[in-house]
Structures are given as structure tokens and as C-alpha cells.
N, C-alpha and C positions, 0 to 999 in steps of 0.2 A: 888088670883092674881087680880090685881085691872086691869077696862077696858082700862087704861092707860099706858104705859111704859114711866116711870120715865127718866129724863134727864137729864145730868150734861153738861154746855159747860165748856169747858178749853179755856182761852183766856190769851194776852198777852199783846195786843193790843189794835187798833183802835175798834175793834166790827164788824167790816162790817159783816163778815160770821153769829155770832151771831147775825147783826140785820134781815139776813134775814132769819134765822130761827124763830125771834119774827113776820116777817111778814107771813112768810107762815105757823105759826102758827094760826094767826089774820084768815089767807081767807083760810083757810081751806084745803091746804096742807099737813101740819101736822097735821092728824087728831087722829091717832095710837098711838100717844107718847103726852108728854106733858114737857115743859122743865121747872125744878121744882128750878136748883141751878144753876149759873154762881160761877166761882172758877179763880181766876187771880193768878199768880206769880209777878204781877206788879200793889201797890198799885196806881200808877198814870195813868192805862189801863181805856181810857174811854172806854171802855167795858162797865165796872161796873156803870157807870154811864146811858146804853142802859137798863142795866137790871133794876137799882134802879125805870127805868119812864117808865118798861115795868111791874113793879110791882114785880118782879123775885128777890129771894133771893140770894145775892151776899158776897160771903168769898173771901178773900185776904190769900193766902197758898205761903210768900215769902219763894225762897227754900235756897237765900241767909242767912236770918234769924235763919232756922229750921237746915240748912245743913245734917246731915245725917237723921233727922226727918221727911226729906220733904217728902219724899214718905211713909210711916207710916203713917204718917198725914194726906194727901190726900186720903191714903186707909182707914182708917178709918170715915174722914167726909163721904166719897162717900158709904159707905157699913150701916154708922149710916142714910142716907135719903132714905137708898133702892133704892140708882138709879139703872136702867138698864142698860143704855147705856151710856156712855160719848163719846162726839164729842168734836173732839181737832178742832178747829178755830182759827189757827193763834197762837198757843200754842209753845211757843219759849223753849222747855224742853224736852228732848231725855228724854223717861221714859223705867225704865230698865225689862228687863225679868220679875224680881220679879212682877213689877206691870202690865205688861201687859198681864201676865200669871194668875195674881187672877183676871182681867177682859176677859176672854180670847173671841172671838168674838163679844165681847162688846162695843168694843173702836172704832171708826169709824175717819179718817181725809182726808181730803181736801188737794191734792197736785196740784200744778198751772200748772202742764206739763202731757201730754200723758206717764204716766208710763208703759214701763220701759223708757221712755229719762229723761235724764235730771232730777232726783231725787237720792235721798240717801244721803250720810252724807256730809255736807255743801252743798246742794242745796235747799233754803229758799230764800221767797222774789223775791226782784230783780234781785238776782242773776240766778233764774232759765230764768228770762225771756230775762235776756242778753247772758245766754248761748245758746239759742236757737235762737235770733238774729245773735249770732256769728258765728255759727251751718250752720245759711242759711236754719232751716229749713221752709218750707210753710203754715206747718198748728203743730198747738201746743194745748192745750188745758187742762183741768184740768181729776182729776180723786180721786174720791172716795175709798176710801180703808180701810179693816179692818186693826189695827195698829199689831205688835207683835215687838219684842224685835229689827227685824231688820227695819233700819229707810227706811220707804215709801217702805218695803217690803212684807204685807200680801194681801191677799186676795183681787182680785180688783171687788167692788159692783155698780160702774157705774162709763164710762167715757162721755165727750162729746168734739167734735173738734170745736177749732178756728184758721180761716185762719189769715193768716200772712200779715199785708198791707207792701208793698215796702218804705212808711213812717216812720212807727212801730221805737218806742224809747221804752226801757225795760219799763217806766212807762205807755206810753199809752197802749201797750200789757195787762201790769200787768191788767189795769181795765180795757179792752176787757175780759180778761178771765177771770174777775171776775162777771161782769154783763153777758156775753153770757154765760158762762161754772159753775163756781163756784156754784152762787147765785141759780142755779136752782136744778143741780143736788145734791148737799149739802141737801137741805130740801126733795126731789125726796126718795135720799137714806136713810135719817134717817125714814122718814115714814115708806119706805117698811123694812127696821129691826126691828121698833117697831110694825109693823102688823107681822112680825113673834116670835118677841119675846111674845108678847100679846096673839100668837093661844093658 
């Protein structure tokens, strides 16, 4: 067992989740794990472009392309690097039992709401943080969670609350919770799984 627990992110996106898992990577946050692959379903995800100038090897797995290959495929890249863990950041892809069953405590993602509100199937993005505008509720916030077959339904490894300003449009929410709540506990929680997956 190397002194390291290996890392795959799954992106789809912008990058933001994965850039700040390169930065508290950098100052020493993550110091338990080390993230060794980014994996995009979206060749035009600058994601992949955070990883290429963070030095991180970078695969494009469209599932458009692969169709019933896609998850094959991804199980196989992820099992030929030894990764430990994968972290879905912003990963636009319901992944099925099968795959989250040969990962099974492995898989860790980032939901933008205090689960159980406001998460589960079609609640992503902007959508959760207008539901929670429309809701009335006061305080909303993100939460960390092991992934399994049901969406935004395993095991929850850290939350953290953001209040709600009487301003708040779903976009300034979105990055309220992502700079107060996301960006912290995201690199928080991957650390302490790879310090237990590493004992």
C-alpha cells in the first residue's frame, strides 16, 4: 500500500470543485491522498485544462461515443491506475449500481444543499439553489456524501450551513455555497477518507 491514496476526479465542467482540490492539495490540506487522474465525459470541460497546468493526467471517457461501453470503460481506466477513491465534482452522469457497487465506499460527491433537502434525481446546479429560494428556506448549504446507486443518497461524510441573504438570486447563492460550504469541505472530506483508507 503506497503512503498515498490515489485519486480519480470526475468532471464535467467548469473545474471549480477540482481546482480546489489542486489547491488544497498545493497548502497542504490534502495531504493523505494525492490526485493522480481527472476523467471528463466532456471533451470541451475546462476542467481538463485545470488538470493539464496542474500537471495531472487527463482522459476524456464520452459516454455519448462509448454508449453502453461507458461504464466498462471508466471501470477499467479507474481499476488499470489503482485509484482509491474517485470524487465526482460536478460530474453530469447518474452512475449505475454496477459501478458504484465495484467502488463501493469509494466514490465521494459534493451536493450544493443540506441533504436530505432539496437533492435527488433532477436536482443539480441551479436548480437546487432556486429551489431552496422558492422554499423560503434561511439557511441551505452544501454536503458531502458517499455516492451508491441511489442519486445523492449514501452515506453523508460532512455538511456545512450557508445562510440565506434576503437578495440571494440562485446564481449568487450557487457561489455563496460554493466558496463558504463546497470548496472547504470537499478537500476536508476527501482527506479524512484517504487517511482512512491509507491506515
Amino acid at each position: 500500500m503506497s503512503s498515498k491514496a490515489k485519486i480519480a476526479v470526475l468532471v464535467s465542467g467548469g473545474g471549480t470543485n477540482l481546482q480546489a482540490l489542486i489547491d488544497a492539495q498545493r497548502s497542504g490540506i490534502i495531504a493523505s491522498g494525492e490526485i493522480k487522474l481527472v476523467i471528463s465525459n466532456n471533451e470541451g470541460a475546462y476542467a481538463l485544462e485545470r488538470a493539464k497546468k496542474a500537471g495531472i493526467s487527463a482522459i476524456v471517457c464520452n459516454k455519448k461515443v462509448l454508449g453502453d461501453e461507458f461504464e466498462p470503460t471508466l471501470i477499467e481506466i479507474l481499476d488499470s491506475n489503482h485509484i482509491d477513491i474517485i470524487v465526482l465534482a460536478g460530474f453530469m452522469c447518474i452512475l449505475s449500481e454496477r459501478f458504484t457497487s465495484h467502488f463501493a465506499n469509494r466514490i465521494i460527491n459534493v451536493h450544493p444543499s443540506l441533504i436530505p433537502a432539496f437533492c435527488g434525481k433532477g436536482f443539480y446546479g441551479l436548480r437546487v439553489h432556486e429551489a431552496a429560494l422558492n422554499y423560503g428556506v434561511k439557511v441551505t448549504g452544501a454536503t458531502v456524501h458517499f455516492v451508491n446507486e441511489i442519486p445523492d443518497g449514501g452515506k453523508i461524510i460532512m455538511q456545512k450551513a450557508v445562510y440565506i441573504k434576503e437578495n440571494d438570486t440562485p446564481e449568487t447563492l450557487q457561489r455563496r455555497v460554493m466558496e463558504e460550504a463546497e470548496w472547504k469541505i470537499l478537500p476536508m472530506s476527501v482527506e479524512k477518507v484517504s487517511k482512512e483508507i491509507i491506515k
